[in-house]
N, C-alpha and C positions, 0 to 999 in steps of 0.2 A: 816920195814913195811912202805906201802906207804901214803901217804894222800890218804882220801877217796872224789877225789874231786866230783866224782860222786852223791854224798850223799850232797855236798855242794849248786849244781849248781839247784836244783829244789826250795827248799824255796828261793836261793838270786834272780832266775830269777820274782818271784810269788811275792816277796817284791819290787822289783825294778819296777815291772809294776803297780802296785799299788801304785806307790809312783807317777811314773810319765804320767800312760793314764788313772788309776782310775776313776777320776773325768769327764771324758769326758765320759763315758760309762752308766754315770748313767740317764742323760738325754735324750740319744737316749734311755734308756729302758725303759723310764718314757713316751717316747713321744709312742714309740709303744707299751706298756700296754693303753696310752690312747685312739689311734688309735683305739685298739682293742673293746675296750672297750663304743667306739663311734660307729663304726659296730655293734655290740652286740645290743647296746639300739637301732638304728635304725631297723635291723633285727626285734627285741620285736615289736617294734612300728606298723611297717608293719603289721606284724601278726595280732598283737591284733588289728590293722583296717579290716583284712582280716576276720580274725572271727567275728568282729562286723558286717559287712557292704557287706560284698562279699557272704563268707560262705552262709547266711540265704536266700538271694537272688538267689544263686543256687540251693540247697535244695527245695525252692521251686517251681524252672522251673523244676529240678528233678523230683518233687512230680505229678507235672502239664504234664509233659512228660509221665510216668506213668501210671496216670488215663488215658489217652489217647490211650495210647498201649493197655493198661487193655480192655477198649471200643471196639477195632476193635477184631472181633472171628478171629485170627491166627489160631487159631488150624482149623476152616471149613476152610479158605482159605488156606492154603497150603493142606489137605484133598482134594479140590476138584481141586487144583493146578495139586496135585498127582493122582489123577482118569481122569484129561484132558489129562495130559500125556502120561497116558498109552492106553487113545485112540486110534484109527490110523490116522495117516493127511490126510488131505486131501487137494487138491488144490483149492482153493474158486472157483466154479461156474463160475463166470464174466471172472478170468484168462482164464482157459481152453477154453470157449465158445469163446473167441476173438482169442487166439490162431489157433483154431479150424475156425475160418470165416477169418481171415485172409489169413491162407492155403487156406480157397477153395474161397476166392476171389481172390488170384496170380495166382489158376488153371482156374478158369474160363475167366480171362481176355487173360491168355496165348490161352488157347482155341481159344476162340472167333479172337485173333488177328490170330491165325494160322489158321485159318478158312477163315478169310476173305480173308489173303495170296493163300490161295491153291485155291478158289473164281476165285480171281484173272489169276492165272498163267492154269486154266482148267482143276486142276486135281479135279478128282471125282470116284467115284465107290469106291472098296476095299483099294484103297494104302494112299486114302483121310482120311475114316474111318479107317487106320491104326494106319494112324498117328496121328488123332487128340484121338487117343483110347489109345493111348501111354501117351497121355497130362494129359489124366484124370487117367491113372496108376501112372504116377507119383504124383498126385495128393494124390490117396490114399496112396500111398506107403510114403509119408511126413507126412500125417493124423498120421498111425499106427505108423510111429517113433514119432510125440508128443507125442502120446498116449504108448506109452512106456515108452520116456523119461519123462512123468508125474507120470506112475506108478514107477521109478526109485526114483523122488524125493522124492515121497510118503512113500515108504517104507524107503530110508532112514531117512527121518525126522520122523518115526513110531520108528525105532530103537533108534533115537539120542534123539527124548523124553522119551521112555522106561527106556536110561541109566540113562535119568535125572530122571525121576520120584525113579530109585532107589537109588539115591544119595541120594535124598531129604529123602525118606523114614527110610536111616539110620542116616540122620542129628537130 
């Protein structure tokens, strides 16, 4: 039968080290249980500054924030948020109407210079009043593409707040 050195080499290893790095292990364990243990009380320390001193001070900008929301009717303003929305847009006044003098101050100046041109050079009768009849077609024909491209934006922005006011409404 053989030795059982297997059976030998576990206690003699676990006794030899203990004999000879034991005592070195005990102090690193001691220094980091006290490490720990210094974190630990610092953590508490915090805290219990934090609930004393922090906490109560926010609680009551919380409370103070609150009352304030409470104060403003959220529920009318977005209500009437959601009923502006589903208005149709419209282009303010002032736009349009400068848009609109704009056009027929570039027709009427073009006019007036083509006018003085033809003055000039002797033409008159029909081919005169053709041309200066073209000035003022163009004229309108600029007018009704604003006034398109206005009803254009209109309606889109009539859609794009629609879709908003239905968002809102199932928010």
């Amino acid at each position: 039968m053989a030795f059982p050195w297997n059976a030998l080499i576990g206690p003699a290893a676990g006794l030899l080290g203990g004999l000879f790095g034991g005592g070195a292990a005990k102090p690193a364990a001691t220094a980091a249980d006290s490490a720990a243990q210094a974190s630990a009380d610092m953590i508490n320390q915090m805290m219990a500054m934090y609930k004393g001193t922090f906490a109560p001070a926010e609680q009551q900008q919380l409370q103070q924030y609150q009352s304030q929301a409470n104060a403003i009717p959220t529920q009318n303003i977005a209500q009437a948020e959601i009923l502006r929305n589903l208005l149709p847009a419209q282009m303010p006044d002032i736009l349009r109407s400068r848009a609109q003098f704009g056009i027929q101050g570039q027709t009427d100046q073009t006019y007036n210079a083509m006018q003085q041109e033809l003055q000039k050079r002797g033409v008159t009768g029909p081919a005169a009043e053709s041309i200066l009849g073209h000035i003022r077609e163009q004229g309108l024909q600029q007018q009704a593409g604003l006034a398109s491209n206005i009803g254009a934006w209109e309606a889109n922005q009539t859609l794009a707040n629609q879709g908003k006011a239905d968002t809102e409404s199932q928010a």
